[in-house]
N, CA, C and O atoms as a Maestro MAE file, in Angstrom:
{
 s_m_m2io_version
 :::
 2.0.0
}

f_m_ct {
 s_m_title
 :::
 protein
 m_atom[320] {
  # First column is atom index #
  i_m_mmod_type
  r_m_x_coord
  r_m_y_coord
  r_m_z_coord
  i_m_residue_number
  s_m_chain_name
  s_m_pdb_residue_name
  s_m_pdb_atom_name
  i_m_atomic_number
  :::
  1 25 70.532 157.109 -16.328 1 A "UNK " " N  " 7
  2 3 69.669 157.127 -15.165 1 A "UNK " " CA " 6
  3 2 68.604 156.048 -15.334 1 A "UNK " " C  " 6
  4 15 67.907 155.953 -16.344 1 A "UNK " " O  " 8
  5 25 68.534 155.334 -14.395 2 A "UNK " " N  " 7
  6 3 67.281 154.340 -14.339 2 A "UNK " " CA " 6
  7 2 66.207 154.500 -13.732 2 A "UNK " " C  " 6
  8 15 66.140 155.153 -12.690 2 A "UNK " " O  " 8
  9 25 65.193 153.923 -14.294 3 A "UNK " " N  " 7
  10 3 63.491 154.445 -13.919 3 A "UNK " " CA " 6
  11 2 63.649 152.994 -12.876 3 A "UNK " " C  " 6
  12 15 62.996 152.145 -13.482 3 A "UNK " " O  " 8
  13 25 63.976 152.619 -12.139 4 A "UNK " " N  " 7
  14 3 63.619 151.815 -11.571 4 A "UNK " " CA " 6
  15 2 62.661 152.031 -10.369 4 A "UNK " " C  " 6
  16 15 61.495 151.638 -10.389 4 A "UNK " " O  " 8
  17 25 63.401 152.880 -8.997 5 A "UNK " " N  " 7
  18 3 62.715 152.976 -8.205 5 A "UNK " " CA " 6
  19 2 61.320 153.513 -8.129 5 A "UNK " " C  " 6
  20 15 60.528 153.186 -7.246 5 A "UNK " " O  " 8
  21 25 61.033 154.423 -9.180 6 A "UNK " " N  " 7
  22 3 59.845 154.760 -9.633 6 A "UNK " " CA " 6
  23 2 58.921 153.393 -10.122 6 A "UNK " " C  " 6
  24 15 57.724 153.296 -9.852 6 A "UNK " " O  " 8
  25 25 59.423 152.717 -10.624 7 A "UNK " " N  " 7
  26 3 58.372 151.507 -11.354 7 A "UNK " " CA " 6
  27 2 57.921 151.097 -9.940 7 A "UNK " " C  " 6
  28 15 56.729 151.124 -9.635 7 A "UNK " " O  " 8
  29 25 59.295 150.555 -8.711 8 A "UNK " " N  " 7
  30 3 58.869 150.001 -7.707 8 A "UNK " " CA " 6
  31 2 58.269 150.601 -6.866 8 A "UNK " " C  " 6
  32 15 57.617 149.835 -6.156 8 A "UNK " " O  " 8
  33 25 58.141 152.052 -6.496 9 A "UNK " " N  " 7
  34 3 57.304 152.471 -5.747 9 A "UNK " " CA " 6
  35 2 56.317 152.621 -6.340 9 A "UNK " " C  " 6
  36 15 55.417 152.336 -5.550 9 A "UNK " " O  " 8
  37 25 55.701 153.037 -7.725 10 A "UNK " " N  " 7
  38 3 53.989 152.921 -7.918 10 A "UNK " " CA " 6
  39 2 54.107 151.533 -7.779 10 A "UNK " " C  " 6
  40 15 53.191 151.359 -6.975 10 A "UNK " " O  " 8
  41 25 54.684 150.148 -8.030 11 A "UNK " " N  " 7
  42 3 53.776 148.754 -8.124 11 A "UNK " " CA " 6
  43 2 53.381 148.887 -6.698 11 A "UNK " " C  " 6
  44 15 52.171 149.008 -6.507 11 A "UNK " " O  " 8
  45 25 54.417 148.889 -5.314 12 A "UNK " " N  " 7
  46 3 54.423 149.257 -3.754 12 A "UNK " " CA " 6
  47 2 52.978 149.817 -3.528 12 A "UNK " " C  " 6
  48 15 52.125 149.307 -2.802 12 A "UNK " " O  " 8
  49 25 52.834 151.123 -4.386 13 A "UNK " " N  " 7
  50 3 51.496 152.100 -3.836 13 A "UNK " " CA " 6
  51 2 50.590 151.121 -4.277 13 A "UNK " " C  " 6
  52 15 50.009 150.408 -3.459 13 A "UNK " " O  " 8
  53 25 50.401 151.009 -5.555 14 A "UNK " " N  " 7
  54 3 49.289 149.941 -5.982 14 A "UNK " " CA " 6
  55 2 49.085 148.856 -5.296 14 A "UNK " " C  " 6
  56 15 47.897 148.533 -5.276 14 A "UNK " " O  " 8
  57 25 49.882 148.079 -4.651 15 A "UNK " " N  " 7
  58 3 49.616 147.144 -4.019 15 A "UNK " " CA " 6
  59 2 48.975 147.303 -2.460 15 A "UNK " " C  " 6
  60 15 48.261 146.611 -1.734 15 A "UNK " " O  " 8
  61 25 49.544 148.419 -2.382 16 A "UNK " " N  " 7
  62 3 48.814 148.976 -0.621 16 A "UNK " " CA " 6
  63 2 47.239 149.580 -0.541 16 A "UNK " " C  " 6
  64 15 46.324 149.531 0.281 16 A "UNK " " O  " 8
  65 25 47.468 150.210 -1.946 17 A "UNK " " N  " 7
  66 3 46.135 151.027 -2.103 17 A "UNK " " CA " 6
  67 2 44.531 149.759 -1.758 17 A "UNK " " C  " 6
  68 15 44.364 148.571 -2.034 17 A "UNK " " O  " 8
  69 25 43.568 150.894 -0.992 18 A "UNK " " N  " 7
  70 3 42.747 150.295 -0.341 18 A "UNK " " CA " 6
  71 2 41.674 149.647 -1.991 18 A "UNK " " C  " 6
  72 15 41.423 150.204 -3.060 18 A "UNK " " O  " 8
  73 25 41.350 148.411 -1.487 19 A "UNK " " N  " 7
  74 3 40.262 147.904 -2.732 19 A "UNK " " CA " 6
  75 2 39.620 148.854 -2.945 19 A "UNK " " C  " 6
  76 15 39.514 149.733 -2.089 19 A "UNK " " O  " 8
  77 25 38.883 148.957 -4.411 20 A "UNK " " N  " 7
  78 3 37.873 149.908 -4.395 20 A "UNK " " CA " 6
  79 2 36.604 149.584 -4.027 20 A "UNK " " C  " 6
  80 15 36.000 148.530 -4.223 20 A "UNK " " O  " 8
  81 25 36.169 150.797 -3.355 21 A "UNK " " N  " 7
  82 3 34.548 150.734 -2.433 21 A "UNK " " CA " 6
  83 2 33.528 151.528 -3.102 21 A "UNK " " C  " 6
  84 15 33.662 152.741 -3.264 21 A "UNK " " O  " 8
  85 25 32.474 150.846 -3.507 22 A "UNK " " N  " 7
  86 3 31.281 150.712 -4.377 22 A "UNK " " CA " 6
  87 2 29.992 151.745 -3.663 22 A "UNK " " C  " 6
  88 15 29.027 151.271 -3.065 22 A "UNK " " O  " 8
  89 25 30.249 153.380 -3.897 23 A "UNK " " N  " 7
  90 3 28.729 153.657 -3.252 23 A "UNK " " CA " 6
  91 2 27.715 152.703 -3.195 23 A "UNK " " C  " 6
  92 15 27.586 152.019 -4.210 23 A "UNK " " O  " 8
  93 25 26.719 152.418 -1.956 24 A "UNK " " N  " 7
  94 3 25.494 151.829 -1.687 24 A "UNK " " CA " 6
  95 2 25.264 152.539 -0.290 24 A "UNK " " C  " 6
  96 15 25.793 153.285 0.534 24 A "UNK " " O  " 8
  97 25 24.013 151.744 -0.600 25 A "UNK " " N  " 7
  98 3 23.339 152.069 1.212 25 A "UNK " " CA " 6
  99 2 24.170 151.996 2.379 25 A "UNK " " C  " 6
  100 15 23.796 152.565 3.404 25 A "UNK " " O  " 8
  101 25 25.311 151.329 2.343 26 A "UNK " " N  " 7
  102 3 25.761 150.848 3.931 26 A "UNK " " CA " 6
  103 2 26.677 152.333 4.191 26 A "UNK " " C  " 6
  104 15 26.816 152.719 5.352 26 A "UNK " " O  " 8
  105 25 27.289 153.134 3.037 27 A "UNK " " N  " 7
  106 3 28.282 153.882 3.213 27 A "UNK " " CA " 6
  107 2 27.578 155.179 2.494 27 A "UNK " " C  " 6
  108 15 28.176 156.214 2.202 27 A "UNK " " O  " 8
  109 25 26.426 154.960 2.307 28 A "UNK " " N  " 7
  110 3 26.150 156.471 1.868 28 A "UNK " " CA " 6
  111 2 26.456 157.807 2.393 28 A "UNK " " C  " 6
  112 15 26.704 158.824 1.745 28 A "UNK " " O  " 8
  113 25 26.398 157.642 3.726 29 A "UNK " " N  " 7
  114 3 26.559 158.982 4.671 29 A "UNK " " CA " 6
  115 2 28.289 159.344 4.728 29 A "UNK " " C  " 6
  116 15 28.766 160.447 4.995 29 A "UNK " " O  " 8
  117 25 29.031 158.122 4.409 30 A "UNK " " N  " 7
  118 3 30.405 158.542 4.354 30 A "UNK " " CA " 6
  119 2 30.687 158.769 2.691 30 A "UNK " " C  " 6
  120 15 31.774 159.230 2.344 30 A "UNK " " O  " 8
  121 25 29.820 158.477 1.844 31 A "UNK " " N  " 7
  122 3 30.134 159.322 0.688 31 A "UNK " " CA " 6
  123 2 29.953 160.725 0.174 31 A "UNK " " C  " 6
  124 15 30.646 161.487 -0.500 31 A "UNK " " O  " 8
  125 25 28.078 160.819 1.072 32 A "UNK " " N  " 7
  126 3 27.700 162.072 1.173 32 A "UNK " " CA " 6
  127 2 28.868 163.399 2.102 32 A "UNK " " C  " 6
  128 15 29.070 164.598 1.913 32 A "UNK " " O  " 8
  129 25 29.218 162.729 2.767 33 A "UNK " " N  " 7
  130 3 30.154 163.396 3.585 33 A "UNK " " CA " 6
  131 2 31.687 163.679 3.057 33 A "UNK " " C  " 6
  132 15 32.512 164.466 3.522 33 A "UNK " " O  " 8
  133 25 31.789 162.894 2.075 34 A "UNK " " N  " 7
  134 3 33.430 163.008 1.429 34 A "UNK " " CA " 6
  135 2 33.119 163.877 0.166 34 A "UNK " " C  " 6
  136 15 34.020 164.200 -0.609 34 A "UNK " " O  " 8
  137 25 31.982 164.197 0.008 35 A "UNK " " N  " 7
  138 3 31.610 164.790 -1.518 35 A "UNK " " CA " 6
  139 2 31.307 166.295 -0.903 35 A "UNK " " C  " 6
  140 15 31.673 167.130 -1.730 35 A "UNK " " O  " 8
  141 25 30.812 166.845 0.163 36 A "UNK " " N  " 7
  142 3 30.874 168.120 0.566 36 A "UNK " " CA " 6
  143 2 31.759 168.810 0.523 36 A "UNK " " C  " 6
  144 15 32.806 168.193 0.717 36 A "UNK " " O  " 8
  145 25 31.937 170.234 0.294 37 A "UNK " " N  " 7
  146 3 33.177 171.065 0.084 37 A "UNK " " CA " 6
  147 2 33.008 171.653 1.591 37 A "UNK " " C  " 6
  148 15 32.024 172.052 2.213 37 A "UNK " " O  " 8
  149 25 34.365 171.539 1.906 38 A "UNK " " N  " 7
  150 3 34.666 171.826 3.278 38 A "UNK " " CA " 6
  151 2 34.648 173.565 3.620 38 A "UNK " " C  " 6
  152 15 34.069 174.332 2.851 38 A "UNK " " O  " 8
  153 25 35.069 173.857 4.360 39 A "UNK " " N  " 7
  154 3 34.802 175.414 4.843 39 A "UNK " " CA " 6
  155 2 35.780 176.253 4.060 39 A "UNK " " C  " 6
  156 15 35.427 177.263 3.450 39 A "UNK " " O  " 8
  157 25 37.437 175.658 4.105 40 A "UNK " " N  " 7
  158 3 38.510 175.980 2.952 40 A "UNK " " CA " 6
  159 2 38.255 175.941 1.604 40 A "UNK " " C  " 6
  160 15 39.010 176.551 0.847 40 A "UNK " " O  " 8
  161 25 37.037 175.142 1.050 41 A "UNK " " N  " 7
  162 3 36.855 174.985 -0.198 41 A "UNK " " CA " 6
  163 2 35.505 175.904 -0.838 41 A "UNK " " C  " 6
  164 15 35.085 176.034 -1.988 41 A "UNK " " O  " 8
  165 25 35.186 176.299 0.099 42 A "UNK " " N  " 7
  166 3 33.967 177.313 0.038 42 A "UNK " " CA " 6
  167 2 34.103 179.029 0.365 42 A "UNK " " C  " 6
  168 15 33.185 179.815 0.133 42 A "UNK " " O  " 8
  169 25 35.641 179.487 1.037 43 A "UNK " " N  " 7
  170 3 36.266 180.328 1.578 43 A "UNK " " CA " 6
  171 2 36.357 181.795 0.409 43 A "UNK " " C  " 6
  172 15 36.847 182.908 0.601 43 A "UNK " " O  " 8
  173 25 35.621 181.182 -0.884 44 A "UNK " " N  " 7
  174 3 35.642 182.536 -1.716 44 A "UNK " " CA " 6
  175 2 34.408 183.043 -1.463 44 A "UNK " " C  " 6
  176 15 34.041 184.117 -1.940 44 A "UNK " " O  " 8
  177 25 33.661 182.294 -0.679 45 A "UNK " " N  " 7
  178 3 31.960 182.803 -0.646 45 A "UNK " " CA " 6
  179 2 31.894 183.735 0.227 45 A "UNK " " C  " 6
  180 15 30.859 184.401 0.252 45 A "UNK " " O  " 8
  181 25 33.153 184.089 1.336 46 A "UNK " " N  " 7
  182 3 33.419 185.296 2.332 46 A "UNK " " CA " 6
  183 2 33.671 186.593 1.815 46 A "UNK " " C  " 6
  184 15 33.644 187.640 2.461 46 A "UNK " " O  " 8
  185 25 34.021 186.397 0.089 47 A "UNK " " N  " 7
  186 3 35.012 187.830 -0.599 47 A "UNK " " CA " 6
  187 2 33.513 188.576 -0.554 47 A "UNK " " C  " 6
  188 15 32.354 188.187 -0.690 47 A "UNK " " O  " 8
  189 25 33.881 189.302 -0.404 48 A "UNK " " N  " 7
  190 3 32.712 190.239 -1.128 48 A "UNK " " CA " 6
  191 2 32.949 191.240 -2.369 48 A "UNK " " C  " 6
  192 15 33.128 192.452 -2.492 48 A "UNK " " O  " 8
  193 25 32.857 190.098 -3.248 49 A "UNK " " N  " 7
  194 3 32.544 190.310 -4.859 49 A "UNK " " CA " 6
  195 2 32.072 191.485 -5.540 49 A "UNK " " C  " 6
  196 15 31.157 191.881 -4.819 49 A "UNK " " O  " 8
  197 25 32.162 192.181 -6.409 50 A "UNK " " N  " 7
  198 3 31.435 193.303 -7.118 50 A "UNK " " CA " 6
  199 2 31.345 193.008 -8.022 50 A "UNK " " C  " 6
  200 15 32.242 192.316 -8.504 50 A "UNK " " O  " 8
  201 25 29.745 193.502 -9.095 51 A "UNK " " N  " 7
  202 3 29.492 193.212 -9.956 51 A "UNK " " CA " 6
  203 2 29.318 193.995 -11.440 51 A "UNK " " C  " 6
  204 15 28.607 193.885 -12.439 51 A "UNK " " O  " 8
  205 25 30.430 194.866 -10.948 52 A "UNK " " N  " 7
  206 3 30.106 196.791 -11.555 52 A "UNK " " CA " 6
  207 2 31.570 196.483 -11.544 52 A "UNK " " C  " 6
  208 15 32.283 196.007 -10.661 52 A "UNK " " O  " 8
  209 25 31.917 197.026 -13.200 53 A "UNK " " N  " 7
  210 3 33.773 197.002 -13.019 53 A "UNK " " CA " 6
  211 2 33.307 199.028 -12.838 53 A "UNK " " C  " 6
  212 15 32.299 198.899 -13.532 53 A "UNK " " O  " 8
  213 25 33.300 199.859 -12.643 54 A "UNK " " N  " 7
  214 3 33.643 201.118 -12.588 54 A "UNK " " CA " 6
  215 2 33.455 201.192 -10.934 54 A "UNK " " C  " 6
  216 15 34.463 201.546 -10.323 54 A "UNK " " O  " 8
  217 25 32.494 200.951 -10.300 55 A "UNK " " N  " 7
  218 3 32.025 201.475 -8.935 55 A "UNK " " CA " 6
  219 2 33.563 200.121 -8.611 55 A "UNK " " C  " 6
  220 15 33.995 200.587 -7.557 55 A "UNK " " O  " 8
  221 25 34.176 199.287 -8.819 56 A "UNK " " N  " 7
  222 3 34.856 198.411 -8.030 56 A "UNK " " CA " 6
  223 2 36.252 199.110 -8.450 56 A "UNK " " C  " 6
  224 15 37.111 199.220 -7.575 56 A "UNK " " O  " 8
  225 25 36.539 199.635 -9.887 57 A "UNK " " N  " 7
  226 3 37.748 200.594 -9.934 57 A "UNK " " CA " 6
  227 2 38.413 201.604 -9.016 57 A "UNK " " C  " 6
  228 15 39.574 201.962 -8.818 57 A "UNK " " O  " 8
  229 25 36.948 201.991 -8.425 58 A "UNK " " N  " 7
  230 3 37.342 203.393 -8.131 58 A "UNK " " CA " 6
  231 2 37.440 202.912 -6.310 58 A "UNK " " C  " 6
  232 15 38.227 203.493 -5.562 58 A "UNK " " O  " 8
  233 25 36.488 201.755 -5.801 59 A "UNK " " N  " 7
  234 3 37.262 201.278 -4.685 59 A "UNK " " CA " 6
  235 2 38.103 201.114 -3.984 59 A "UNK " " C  " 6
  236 15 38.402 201.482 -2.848 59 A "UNK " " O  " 8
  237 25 38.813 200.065 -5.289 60 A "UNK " " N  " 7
  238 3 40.114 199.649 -5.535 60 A "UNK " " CA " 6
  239 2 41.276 200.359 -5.376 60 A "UNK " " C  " 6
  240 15 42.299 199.865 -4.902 60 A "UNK " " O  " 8
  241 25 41.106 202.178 -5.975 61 A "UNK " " N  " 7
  242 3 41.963 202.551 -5.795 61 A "UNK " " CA " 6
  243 2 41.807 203.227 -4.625 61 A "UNK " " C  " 6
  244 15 42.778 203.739 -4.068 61 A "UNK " " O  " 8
  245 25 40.662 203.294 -4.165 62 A "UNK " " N  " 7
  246 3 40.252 204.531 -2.532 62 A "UNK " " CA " 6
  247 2 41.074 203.445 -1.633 62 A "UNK " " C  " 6
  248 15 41.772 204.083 -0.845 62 A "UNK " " O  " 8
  249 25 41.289 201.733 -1.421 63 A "UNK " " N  " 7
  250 3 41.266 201.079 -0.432 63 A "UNK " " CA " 6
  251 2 43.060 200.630 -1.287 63 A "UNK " " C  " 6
  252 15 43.380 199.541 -0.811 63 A "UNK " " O  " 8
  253 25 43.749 200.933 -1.912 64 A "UNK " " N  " 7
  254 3 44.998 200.325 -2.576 64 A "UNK " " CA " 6
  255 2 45.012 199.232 -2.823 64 A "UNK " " C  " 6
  256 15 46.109 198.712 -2.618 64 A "UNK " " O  " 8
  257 25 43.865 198.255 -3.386 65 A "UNK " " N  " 7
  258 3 43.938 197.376 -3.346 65 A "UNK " " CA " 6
  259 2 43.394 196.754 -5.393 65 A "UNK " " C  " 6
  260 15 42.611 197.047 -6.296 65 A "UNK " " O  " 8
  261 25 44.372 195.903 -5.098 66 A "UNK " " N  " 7
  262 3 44.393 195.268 -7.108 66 A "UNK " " CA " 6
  263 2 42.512 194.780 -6.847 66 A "UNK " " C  " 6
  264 15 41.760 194.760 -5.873 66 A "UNK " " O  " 8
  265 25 42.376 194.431 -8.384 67 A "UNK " " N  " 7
  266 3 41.638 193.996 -9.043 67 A "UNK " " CA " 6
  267 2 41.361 192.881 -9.694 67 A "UNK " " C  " 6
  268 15 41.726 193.028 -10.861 67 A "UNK " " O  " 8
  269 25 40.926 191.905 -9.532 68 A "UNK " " N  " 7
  270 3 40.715 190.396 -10.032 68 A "UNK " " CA " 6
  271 2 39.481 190.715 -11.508 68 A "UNK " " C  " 6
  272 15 38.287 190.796 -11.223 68 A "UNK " " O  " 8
  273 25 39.696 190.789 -12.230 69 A "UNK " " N  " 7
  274 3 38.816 191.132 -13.173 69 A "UNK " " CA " 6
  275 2 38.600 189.811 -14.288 69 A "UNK " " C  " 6
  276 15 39.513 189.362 -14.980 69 A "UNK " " O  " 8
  277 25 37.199 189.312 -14.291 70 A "UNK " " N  " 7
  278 3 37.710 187.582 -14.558 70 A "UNK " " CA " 6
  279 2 36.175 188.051 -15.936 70 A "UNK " " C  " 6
  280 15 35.085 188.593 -15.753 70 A "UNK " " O  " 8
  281 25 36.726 187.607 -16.978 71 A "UNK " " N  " 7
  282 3 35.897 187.697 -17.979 71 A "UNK " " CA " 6
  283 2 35.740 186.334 -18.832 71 A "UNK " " C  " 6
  284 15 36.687 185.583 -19.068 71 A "UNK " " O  " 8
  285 25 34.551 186.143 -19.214 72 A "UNK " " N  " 7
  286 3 34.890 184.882 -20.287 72 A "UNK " " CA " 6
  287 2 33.672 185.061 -21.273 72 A "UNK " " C  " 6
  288 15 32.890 185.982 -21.038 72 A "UNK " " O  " 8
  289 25 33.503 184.410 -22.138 73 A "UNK " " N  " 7
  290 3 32.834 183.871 -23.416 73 A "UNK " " CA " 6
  291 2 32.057 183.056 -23.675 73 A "UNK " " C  " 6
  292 15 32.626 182.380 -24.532 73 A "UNK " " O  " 8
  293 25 30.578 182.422 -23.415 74 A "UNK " " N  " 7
  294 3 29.966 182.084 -23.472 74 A "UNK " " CA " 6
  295 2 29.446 181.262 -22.415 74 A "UNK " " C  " 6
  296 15 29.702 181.726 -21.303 74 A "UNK " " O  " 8
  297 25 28.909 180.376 -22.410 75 A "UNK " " N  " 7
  298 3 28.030 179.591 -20.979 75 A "UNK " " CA " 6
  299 2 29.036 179.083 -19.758 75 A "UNK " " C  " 6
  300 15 29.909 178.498 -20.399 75 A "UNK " " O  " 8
  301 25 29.275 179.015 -18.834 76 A "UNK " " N  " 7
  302 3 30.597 178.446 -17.891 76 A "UNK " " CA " 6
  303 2 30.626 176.974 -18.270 76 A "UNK " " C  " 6
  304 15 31.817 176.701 -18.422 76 A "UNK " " O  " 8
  305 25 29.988 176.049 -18.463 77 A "UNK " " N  " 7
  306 3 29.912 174.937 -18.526 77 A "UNK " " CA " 6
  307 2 29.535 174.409 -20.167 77 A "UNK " " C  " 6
  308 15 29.075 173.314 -20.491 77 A "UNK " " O  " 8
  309 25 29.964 175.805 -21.239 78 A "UNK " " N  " 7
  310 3 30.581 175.125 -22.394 78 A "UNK " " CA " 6
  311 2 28.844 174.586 -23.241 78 A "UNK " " C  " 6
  312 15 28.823 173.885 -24.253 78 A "UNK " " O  " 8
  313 25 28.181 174.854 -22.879 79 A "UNK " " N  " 7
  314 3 26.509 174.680 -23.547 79 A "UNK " " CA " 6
  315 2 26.202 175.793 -24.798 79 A "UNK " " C  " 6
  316 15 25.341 176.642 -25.030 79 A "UNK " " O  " 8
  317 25 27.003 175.454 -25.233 80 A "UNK " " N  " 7
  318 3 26.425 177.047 -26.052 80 A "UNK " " CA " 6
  319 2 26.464 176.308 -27.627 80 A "UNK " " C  " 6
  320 15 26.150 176.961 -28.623 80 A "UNK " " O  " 8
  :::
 }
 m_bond[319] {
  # First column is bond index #
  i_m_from
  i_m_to
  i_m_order
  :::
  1 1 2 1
  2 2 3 1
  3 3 4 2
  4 3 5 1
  5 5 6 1
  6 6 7 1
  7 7 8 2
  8 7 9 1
  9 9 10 1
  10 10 11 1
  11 11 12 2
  12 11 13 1
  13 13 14 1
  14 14 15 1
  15 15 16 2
  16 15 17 1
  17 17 18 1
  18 18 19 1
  19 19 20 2
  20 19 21 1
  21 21 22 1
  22 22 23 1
  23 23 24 2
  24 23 25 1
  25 25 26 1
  26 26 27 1
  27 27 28 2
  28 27 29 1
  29 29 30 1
  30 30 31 1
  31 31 32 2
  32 31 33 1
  33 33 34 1
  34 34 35 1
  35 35 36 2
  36 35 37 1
  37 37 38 1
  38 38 39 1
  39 39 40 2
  40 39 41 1
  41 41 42 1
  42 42 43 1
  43 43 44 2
  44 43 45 1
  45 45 46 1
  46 46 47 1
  47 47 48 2
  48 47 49 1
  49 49 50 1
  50 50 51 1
  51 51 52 2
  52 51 53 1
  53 53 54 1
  54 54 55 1
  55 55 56 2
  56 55 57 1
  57 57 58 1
  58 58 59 1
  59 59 60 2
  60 59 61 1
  61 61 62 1
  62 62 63 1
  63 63 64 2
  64 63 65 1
  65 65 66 1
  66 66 67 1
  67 67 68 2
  68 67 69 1
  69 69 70 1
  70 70 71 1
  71 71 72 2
  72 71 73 1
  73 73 74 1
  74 74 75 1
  75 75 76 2
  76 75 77 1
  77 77 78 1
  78 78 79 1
  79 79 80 2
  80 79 81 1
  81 81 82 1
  82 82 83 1
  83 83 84 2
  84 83 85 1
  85 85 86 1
  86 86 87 1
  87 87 88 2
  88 87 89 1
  89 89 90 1
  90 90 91 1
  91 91 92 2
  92 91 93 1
  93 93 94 1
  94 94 95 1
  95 95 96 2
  96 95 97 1
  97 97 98 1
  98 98 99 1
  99 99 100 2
  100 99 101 1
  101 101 102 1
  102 102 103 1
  103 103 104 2
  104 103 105 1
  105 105 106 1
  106 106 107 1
  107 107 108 2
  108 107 109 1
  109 109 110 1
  110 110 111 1
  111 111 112 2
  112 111 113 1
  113 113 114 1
  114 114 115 1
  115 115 116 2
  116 115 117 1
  117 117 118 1
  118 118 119 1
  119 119 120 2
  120 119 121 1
  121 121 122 1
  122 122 123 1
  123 123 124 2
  124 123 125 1
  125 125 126 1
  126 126 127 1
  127 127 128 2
  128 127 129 1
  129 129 130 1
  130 130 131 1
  131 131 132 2
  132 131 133 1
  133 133 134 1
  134 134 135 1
  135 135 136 2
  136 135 137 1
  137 137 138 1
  138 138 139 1
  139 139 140 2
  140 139 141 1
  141 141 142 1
  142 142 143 1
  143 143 144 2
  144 143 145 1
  145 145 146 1
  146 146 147 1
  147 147 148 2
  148 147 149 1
  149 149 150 1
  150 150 151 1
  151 151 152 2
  152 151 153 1
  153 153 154 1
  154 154 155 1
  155 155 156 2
  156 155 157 1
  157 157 158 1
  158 158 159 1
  159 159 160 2
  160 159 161 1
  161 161 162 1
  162 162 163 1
  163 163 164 2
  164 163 165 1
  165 165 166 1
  166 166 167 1
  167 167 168 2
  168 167 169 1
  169 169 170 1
  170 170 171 1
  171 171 172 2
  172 171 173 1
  173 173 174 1
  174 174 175 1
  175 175 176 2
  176 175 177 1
  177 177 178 1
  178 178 179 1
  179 179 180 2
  180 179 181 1
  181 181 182 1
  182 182 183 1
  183 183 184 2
  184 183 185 1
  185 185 186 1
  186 186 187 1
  187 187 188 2
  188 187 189 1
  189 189 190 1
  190 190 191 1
  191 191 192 2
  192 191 193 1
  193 193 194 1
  194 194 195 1
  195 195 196 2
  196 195 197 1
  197 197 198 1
  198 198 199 1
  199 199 200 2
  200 199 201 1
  201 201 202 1
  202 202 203 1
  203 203 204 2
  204 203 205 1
  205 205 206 1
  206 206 207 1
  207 207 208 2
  208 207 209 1
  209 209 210 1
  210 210 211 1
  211 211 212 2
  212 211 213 1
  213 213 214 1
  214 214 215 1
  215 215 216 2
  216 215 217 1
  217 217 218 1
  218 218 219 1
  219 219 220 2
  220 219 221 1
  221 221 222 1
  222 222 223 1
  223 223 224 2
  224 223 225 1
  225 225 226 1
  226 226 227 1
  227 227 228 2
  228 227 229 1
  229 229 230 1
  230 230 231 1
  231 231 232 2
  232 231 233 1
  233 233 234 1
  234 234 235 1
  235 235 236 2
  236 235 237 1
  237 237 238 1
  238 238 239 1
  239 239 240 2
  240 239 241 1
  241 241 242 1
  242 242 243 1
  243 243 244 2
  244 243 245 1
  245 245 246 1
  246 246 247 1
  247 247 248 2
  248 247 249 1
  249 249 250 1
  250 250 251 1
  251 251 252 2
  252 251 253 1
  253 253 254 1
  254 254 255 1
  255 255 256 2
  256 255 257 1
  257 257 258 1
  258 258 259 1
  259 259 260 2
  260 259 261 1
  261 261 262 1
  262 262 263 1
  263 263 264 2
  264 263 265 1
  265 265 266 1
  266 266 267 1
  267 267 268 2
  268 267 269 1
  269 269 270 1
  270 270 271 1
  271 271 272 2
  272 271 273 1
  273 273 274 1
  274 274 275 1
  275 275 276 2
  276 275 277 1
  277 277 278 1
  278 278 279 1
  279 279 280 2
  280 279 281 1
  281 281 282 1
  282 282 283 1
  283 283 284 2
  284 283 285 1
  285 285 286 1
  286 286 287 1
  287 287 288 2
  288 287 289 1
  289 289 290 1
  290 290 291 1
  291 291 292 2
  292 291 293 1
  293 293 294 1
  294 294 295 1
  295 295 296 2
  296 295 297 1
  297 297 298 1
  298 298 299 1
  299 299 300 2
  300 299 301 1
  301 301 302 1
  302 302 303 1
  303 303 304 2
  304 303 305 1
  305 305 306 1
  306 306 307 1
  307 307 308 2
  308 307 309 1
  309 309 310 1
  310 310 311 1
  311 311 312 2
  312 311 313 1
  313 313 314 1
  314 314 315 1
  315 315 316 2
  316 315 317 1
  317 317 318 1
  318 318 319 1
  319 319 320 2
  :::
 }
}
């Protein structure tokens, strides 16, 4: 099997791909605007979360519904 068409379609993409564009003043508002998390990307902020694993157990089972139970180990961002 030959890797060919693969080599030629990334050189193809690379060659189409737009120059790269340098945040500054002229495009700030379209960077500020590409860096916002959209309404889909913010859509867990609708769950309504619990912060009690016993009072959310016993929910869970009144409403048949599973449990996302997310635990971890020290700072989220690894500072510890």
């Amino acid at each position: 099997m030959h890797n060919r068409p693969v080599l030629v379609t990334t050189v193809l993409a690379a060659a189409m791909a737009p120059a790269v564009v340098v945040p500054d003043a002229g495009n700030y508002q379209y960077w500020l605007k590409f860096i916002q998390p959209d309404s889909r990307e913010q859509a867990y902020k609708e769950i309504d979360w619990r912060n009690k694993f016993w009072p959310a157990v016993q929910e869970a089972k009144q409403l048949g519904r599973p449990i996302l139970l997310w635990t971890m180990n020290g700072h989220p961002l690894g500072c510890t």
